[in-house]
N, C-alpha and C positions, 0 to 999 in steps of 0.2 A: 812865767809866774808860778804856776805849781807845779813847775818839774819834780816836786818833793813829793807828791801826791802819792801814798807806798812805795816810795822811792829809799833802796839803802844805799846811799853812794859807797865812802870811803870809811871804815873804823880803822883805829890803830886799838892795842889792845896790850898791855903790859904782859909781859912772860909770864911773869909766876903767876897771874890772874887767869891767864885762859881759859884755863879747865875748868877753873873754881866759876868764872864767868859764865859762861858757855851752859854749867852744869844747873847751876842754880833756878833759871826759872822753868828748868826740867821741857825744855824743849827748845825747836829750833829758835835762832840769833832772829829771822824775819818768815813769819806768814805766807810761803809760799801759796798763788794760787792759779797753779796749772791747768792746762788744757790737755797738750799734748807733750810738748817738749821745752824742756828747763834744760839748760845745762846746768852740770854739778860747779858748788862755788870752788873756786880757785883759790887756794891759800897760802900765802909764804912761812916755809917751815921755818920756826923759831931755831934759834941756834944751838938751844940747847934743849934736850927731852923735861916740859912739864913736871914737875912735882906732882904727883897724886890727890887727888881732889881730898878735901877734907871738911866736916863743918864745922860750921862757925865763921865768923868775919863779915865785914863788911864791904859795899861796892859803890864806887861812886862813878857817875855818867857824866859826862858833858854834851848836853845837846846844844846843841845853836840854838832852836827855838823852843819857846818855853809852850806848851800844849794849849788850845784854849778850852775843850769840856775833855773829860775822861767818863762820856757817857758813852758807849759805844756807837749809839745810833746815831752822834754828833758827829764824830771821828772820819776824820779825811786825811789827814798828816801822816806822814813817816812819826814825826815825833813822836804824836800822840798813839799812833802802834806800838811804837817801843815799850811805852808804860803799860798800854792796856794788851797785852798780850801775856805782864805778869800780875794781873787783877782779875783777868778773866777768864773763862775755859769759853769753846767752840762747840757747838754738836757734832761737827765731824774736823778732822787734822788730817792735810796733805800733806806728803814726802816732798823730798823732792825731785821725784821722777811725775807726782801729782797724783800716786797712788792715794784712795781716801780708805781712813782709819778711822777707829772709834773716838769720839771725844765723849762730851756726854751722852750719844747718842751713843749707843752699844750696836744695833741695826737700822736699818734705812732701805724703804722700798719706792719705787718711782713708775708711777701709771706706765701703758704702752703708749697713751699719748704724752706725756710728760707732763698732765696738769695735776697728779696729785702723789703728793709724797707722805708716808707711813715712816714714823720714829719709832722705836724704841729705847727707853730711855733709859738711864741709872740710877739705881732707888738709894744708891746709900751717898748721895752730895749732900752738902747745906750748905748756905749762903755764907760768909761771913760773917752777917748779924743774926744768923739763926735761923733763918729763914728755909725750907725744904725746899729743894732742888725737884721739878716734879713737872709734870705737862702742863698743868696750870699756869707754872711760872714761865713756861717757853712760850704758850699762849698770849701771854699778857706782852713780853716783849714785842713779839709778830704783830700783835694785833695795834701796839704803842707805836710801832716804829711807822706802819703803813698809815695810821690816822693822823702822827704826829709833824709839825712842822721842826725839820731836822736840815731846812734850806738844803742845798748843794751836797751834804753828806752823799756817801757808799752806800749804809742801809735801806734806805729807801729803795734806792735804783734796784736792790738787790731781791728787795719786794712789790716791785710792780709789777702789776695786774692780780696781785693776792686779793681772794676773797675769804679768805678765813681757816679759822682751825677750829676743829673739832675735838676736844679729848677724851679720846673714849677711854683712858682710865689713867691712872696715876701714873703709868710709866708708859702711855701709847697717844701718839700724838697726829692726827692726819690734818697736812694742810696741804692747799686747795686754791690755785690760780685760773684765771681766764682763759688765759693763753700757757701752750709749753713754755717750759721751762728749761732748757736745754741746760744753762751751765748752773743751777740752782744748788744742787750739792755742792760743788767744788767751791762756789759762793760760799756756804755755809762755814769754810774753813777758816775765814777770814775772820779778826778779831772785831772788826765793825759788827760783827754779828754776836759776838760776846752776849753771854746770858748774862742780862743785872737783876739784882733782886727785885724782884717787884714791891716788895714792903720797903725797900730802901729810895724806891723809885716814887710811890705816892708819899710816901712822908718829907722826902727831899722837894717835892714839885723842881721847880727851876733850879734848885740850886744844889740839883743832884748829880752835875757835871764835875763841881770842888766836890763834891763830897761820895765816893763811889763807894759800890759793893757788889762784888761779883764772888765766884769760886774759888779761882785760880789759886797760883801757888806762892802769893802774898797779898797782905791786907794794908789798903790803903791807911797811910798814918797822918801826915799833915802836908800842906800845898805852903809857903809862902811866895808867895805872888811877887815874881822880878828874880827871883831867887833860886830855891829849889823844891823840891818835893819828896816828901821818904814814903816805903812803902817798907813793912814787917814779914817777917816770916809766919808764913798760916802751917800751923803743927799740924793739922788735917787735912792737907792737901793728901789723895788719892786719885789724880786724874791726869798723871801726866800720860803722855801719847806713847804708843808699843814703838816707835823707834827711835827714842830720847835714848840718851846715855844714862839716863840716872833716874828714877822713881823712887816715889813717895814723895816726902816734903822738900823744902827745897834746902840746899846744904848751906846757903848766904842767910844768915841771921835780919840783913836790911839790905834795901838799894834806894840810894839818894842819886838824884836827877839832876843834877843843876842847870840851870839856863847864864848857858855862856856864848854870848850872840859872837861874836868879835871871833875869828878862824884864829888869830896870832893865842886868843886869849886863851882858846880849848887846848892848843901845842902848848903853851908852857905850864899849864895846870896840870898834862899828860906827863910833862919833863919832869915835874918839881915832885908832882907825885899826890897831888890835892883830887885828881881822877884818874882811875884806870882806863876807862873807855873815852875816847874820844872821837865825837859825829862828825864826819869830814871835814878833817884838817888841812890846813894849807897841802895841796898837791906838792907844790914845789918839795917839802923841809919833807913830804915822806920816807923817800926810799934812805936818804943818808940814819935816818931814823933807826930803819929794820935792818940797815945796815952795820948797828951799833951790836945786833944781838940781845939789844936788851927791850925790842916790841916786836908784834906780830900786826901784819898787814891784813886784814881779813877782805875779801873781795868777793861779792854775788850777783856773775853775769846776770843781768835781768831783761827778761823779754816784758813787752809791752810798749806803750809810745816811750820813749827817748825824749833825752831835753828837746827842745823843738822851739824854734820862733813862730807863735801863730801871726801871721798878716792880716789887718783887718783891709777889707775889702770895699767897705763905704766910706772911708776917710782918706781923702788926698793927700798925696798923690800915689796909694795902695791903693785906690781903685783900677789903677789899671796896670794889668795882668805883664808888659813888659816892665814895667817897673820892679815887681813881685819878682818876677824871672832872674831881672839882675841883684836883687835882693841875694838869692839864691846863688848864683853864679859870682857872689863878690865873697862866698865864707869859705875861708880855707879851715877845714874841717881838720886836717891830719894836723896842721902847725896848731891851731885852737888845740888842740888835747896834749900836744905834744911841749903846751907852751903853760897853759895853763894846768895842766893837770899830770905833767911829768910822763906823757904817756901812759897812765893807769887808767884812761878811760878807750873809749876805741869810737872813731869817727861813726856818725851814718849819714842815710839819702834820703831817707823816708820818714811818714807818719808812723813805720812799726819798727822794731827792733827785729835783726837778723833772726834770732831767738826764739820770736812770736810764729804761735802756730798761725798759719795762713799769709806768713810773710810776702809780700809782692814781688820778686827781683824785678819784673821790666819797670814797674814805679819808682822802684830805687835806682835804675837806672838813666834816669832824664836828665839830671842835673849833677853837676861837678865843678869846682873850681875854675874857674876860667875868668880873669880879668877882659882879655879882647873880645869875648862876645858880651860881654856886659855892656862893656864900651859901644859898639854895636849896637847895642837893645836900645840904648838909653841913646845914640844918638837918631837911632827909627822913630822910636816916640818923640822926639823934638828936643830933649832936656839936651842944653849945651850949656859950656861956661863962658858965657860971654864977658865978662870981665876979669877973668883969670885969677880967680882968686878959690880956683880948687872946686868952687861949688857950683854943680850946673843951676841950670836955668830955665826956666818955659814960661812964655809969658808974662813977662818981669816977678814972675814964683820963684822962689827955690825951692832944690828938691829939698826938702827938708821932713825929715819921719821925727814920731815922737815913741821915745821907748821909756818908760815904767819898769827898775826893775827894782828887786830885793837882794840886797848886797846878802844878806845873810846865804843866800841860795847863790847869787849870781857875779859876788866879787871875783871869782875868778875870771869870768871872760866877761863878763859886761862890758870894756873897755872894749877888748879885744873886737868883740862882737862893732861897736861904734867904729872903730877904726878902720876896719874891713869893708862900711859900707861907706865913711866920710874918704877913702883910697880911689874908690869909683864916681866920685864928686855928690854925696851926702852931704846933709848938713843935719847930724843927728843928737837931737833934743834928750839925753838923757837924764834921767829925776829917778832916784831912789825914794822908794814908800817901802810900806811893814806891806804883810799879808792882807789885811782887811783893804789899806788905800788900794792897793794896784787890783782887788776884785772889783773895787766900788768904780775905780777908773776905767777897767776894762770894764766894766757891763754899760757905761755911757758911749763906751765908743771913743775916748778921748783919745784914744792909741794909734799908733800905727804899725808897731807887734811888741810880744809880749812874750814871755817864759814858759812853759807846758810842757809836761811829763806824766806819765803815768804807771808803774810798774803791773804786771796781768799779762800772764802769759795769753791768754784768749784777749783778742781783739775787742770784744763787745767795748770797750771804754771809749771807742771812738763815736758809740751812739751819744756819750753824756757830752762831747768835746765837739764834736763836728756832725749834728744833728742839730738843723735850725733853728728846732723847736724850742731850743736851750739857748736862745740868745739871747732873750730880754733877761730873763731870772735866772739863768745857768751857766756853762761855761764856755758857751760856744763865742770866744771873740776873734773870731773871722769873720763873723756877721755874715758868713755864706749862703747863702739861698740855693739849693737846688734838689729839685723832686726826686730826682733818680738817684740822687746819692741819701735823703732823706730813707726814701724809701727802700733802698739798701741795708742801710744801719736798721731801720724797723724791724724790716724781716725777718733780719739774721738774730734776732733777738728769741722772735720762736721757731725757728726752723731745727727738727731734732736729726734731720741726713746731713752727717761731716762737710762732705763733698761740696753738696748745695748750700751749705752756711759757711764754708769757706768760698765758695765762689764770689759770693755777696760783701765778702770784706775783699778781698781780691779786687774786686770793682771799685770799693770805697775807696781804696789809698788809689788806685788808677786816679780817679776824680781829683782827690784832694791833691794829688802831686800834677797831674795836667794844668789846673787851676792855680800852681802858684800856692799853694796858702799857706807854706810852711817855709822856714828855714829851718833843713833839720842839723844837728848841732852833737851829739855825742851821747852814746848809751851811757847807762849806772850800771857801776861796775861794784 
């Protein structure tokens, strides 16, 4: 379901646009936010050497899904990163080795316990609407985002256990948690933390999501709803990040958004030339594409959780654990990427990406393709086909799962995925909904697994996903219950020794892969 959650899969990107693309919102393509270890992105070189960036001109985007707030502290989508990454500036900006740099924050000091963090800040920003860029205004986001209801968002999670900020003056900012804070800088870098105007923010009330104002290095211009969205060039931008290609304002005059849900739809708007960028396109029609010389393939190995099948674990016939196993043992991981995705994605085993600091190998190593111990699995727990019609049986039940997915995210394998598990005698109920049905679906439980992904090089995203605490109002739909893995993910939240907070997610994907709860399915590349 939110495999797309800071997820960048696949961009194609027109030749002569690269540079001009790349350069414009004066820093990285996606929000890196590191731990330890990123790998650098992989890129197919264009056939021919770029033209020289120059300004002026315009860029137009094809997303799949159209954003729903462009308030920062709403923001959970890849989509909606893409916009708000050139609306808003950061207090601090990661490389991508996960070095942190100045954003509006010029300095940054961090208690020996990790509860309290020291800014200083940059006195010559304004808002968009005029507004002064100042400790007051960081104050007021911090303090908006922790009191506010922002449901399931980033920001929040990213302010829990805050007690406050102090500003001891126009440009010095101290804030001040319960508990350490271990990954709270590298947090910072992220655009869900984006600083909005606060005069934009009380005057807008609710309806300050269509209507945004941040720093960055363009100014929101208009939203039409089903459609697309334009943002302007801010002549006062002075904030792009020391390892951008390009500073000061941005060289693109506008960038227009469009919402092109339909994959075939984003490839031929790319072809004909109505957008230069295009959000993951059909896999298959890539490579003949950058084979033409006339696009570039841009690809960002990404650590964090991987698309993954979460299994809910209260609903029949997922509640029990060998069923879950053959679930497992029926995905041919290498044919899925290689079938659906032309080989540009790369198989996994686990709840983490190879990539993610604190990766588990022996968790990744449980499960693998295997049709005859499925068969096996499923013939121990009782399920037969007793009337040969392909679909087992137990207790005059079939086995029967129901899958929820979002074609927009999931036409490439959703198919694939049902067929792999109707091959080991499934009888699997699949229903396409948008993003809002299959949240509303998965927090009743009506599932029997669902879609999940997260980009984040540090693990911690597995406390919001597979922390039980998050099941009635969050995202935990495995409906998993257990203490030790609870209390795992808590931990490792404050614990500021490497070692000891890798050990505790080390444990957590043991858990979550012992127990079945995942089908995992293919990194973002």
């Amino acid at each position: 379901m939110y495999g797309r959650i800071l997820a960048l899969s696949l961009i194609i990107i027109v030749v002569g646009l690269v540079l001009v693309g790349c350069a414009a919102p004066a820093q990285a393509p996606a929000a890196p936010e590191p731990a330890e270890e990123v790998s650098e992105p992989v890129v197919e070189e264009p056939a021919a050497e770029p033209e020289e960036a120059v300004a002026g001109g315009a860029l137009t985007i094809g997303l799949a899904v159209e954003p729903v707030s462009l308030h920062p502290a709403a923001g959970l989508y890849l989509h909606e990163h893409l916009v708000l990454m050139n609306l808003y500036d950061p207090l601090l900006r990661a490389d991508q080795e996960g070095n942190l740099h100045p954003g509006l924050a010029t300095a940054w000091e961090q208690s020996e316990d990790g509860t309290e963090f020291t800014f200083t800040l940059r006195d010559d920003v304004t808002f968009h609407d005029g507004t002064p860029f100042d400790a007051e205004a960081v104050k007021a986001n911090f303090d908006r985002i922790a009191a506010g209801d922002f449901g399931w968002a980033s920001a929040p999670t990213v302010l829990a256990g805050y007690t406050g900020s102090e500003v001891v003056d126009d440009t010095t900012l101290k804030v001040t948690f319960e508990i350490p804070k271990p990954t709270f800088l590298i947090d910072l870098s992220r655009y869900w933390m984006g600083i909005a105007s606060p005069t934009a923010v009380e005057a807008q009330g609710d309806a300050y999501g269509q209507n945004p104002v941040g720093t960055g290095p363009f100014v929101f211009d208009e939203w039409a709803a089903q459609d697309h969205l334009t943002l302007t060039r801010n002549p006062d931008y002075n904030v792009a990040a020391e390892f951008a290609t390009h500073d000061g304002p941005a060289l693109l005059d506008e960038i227009t958004f469009r919402f092109l849900p339909e994959a075939a739809t984003r490839l031929t708007a790319l072809q004909t030339g109505e957008v230069q960028v295009a959000e993951e396109p059909p896999g298959l029609e890539v490579q003949p594409l950058v084979e033409t010389g006339d696009f570039v393939l841009e690809q960002y190995p990404a650590p964090g959780m991987p698309s993954h099948m979460m299994i809910n674990v209260e609903k029949s016939p997922t509640d029990d654990i060998h069923v879950r196993q053959v679930m497992i043992h029926a995905i041919n991981q290498q044919e899925l990427v290689d079938t659906a995705f032309s080989g540009l994605m790369t198989p996994v085993y686990s709840v983490l990406s190879p990539s993610t600091w604190g990766y588990n190998e022996e968790a990744a190593a449980l499960y693998r393709y295997d049709l005859e111990k499925a068969a096996a699995l499923l013939d121990e727990a009782g399920w037969v086909d007793e009337d040969g019609d392909g679909i087992r049986e137990k207790d005059g039940e079939p086995l029967k799962v129901v899958y929820p997915a979002i074609p927009a995210y999931e036409e490439a394998f959703m198919e694939l995925v049902a067929g792999y598990l109707n091959q080991v005698g499934f009888e699997v109920e699949l229903t396409t909904m948008d993003d809002a049905g299959v949240f509303e679906f998965g927090n009743a439980g009506n599932h029997n697994f669902l879609n999940m992904g997260w980009i984040s090089s540090d693990p911690a995203v597995l406390d919001i996903v597979y922390n039980s605490a998050n099941i009635e109002q969050g995202s935990s739909f495995t409906r998993y219950v257990d203490e030790e893995l609870d209390q795992a993910l808590v931990d490792a939240q404050s614990e500021l020794d490497g070692e000891a907070r890798k050990a505790m997610y080390v444990k957590a994907q043991q858990i979550i892969m012992d127990n079945a709860l995942i089908m995992p399915l293919h990194t973002y590349n």
